[in-house]
C-alpha positions as CSV (number, residue, x, y, z in Angstrom):
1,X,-3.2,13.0,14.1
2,X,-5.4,11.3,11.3
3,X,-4.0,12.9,7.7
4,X,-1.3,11.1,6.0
5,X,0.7,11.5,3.3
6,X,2.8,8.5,1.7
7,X,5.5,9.9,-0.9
8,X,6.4,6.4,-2.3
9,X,6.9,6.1,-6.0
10,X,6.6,2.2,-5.5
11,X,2.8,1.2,-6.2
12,X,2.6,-2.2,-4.6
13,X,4.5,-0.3,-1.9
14,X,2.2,2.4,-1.5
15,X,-1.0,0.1,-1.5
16,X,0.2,-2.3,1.1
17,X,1.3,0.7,3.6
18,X,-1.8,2.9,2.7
19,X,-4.6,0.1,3.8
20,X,-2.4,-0.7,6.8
21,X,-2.6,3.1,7.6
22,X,-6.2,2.8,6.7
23,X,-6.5,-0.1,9.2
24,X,-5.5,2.0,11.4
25,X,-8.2,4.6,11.1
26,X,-5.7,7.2,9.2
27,X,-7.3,9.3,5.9
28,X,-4.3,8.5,3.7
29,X,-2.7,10.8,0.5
30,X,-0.4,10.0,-2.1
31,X,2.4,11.2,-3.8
32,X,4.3,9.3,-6.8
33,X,8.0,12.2,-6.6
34,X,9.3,15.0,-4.2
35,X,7.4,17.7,-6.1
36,X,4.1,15.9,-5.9
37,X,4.6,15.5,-1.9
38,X,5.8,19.4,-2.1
39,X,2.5,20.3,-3.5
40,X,0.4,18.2,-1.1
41,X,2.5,19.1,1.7
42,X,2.4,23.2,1.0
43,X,-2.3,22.7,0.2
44,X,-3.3,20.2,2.4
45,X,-0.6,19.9,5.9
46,X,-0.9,16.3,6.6
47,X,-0.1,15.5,10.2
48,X,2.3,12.7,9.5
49,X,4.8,12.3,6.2
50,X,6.0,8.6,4.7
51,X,9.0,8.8,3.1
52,X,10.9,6.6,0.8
53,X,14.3,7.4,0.4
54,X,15.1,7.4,-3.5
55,X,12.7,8.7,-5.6
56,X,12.1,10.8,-8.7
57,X,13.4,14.2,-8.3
58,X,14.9,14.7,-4.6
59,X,15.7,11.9,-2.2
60,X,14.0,11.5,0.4
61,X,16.5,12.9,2.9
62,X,16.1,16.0,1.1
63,X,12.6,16.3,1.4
64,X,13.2,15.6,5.4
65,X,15.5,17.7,5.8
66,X,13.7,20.6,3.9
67,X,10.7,19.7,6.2
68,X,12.5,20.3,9.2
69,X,14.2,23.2,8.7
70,X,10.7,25.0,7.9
71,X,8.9,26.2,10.5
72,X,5.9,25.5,9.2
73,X,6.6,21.9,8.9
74,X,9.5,20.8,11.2
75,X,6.8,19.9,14.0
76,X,5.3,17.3,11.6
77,X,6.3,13.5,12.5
78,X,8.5,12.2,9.7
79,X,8.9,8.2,8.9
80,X,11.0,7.0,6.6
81,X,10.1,3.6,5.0
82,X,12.7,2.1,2.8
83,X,14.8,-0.7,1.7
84,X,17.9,0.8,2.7
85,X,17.7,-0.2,6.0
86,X,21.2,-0.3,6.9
87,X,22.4,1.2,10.5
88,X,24.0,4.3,9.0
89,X,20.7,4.8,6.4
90,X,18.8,5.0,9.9
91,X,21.5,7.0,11.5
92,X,21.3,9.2,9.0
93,X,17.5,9.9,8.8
94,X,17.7,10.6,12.8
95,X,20.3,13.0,12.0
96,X,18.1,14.5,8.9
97,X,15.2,14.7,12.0
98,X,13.4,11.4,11.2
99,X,11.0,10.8,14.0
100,X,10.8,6.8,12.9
101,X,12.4,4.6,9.8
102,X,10.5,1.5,9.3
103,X,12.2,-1.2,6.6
104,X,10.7,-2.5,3.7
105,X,8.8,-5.0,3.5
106,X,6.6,-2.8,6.0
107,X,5.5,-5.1,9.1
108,X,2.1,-4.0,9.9
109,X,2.6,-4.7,13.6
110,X,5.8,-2.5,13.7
111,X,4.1,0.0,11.9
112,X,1.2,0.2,14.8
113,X,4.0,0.4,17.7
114,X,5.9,3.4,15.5
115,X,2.2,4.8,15.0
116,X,1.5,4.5,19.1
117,X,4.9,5.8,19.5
118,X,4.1,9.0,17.7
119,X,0.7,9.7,18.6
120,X,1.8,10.3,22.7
């Protein structure tokens, strides 16, 4: 796993969590709205997806749960990173087939044990 693709339409957001990615030795992509992330997703497969939950166009629970219902994506890790961070907002990205929801302000030393996590 080294491609990554951060659909956050939050720049200081997407900076901080791209160079801790980067930190990590990931290759990191960006996406600003769902069809951005589609369009990435569809020409360049990224081995993990970042997710914020409300964005332009669809929410990030849509985008998940379109993920993995496709067979050509539902095998890639999903991580939703957002400031709803309540128990049923992570309930109910498990349900949608989150592999991992991180809450904002991203903690770079949670982000490396969710990133250990998912690259057994």
């Amino acid at each position: 796993m080294n491609t990554v693709l951060i659909v956050e339409d939050g720049l200081t957001d997407m900076e901080i969590l791209s160079r801790y990615l980067q930190d990590a030795g990931y290759s990191v992509m960006n996406a600003k709205s769902s069809e951005e992330a589609q369009e990435k997703i569809d020409n360049m497969q990224p081995d993990m997806i970042f997710l914020d939950v409300i964005l332009p166009g669809k929410s990030g629970y849509e985008i998940c749960r379109e993920l993995k219902e496709n067979p050509k994506t539902k095998n890639i890790p999903v991580v939703f990173c957002s400031t709803k961070s309540s128990d049923v907002d992570k309930m109910w990205g498990t349900m949608l087939g989150a592999d991992a929801y991180l809450s904002k302000p991203i903690n770079q030393d949670e982000l490396t044990v969710t990133l250990n996590n998912l690259d057994k």
